[in-house]
N, C-alpha and C positions, 0 to 999 in steps of 0.2 A: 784815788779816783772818786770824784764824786758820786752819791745815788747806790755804790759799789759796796757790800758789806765785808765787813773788817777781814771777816775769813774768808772772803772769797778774792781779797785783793791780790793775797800769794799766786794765785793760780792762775792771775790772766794772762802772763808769759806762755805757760804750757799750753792754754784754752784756746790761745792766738797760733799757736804753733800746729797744732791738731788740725783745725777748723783752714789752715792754709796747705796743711798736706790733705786733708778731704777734701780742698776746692782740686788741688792740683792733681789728684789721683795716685798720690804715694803712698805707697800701699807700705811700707818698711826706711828706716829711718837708723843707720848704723854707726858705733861712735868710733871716732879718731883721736887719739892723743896728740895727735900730729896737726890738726886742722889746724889751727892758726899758725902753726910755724910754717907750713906748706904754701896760706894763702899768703904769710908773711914774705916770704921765699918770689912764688908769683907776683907779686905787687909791684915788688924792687929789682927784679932780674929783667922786667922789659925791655924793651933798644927802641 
């Protein structure tokens, strides 16, 4: 990104991620080894 310095460029994933759970008011944020086979799962079982 431009304007964006070298070490700060790793971070703007997380930075984007934060800053959309403090718009949204999520207060807590839990991991699944599962999510993408789950949402995979969802996606393709529709009718």
């Amino acid at each position: 990104m431009d304007g964006l310095k070298e070490d700060r460029q790793e971070l703007i994933c997380s930075s984007v991620a934060i800053a959309l759970m403090e718009c949204l008011e999520i207060n807590a944020l839990d991991y699944c080894q599962y999510a993408l086979r789950e949402a995979f799962y969802i996606n393709n079982l529709k009718t």
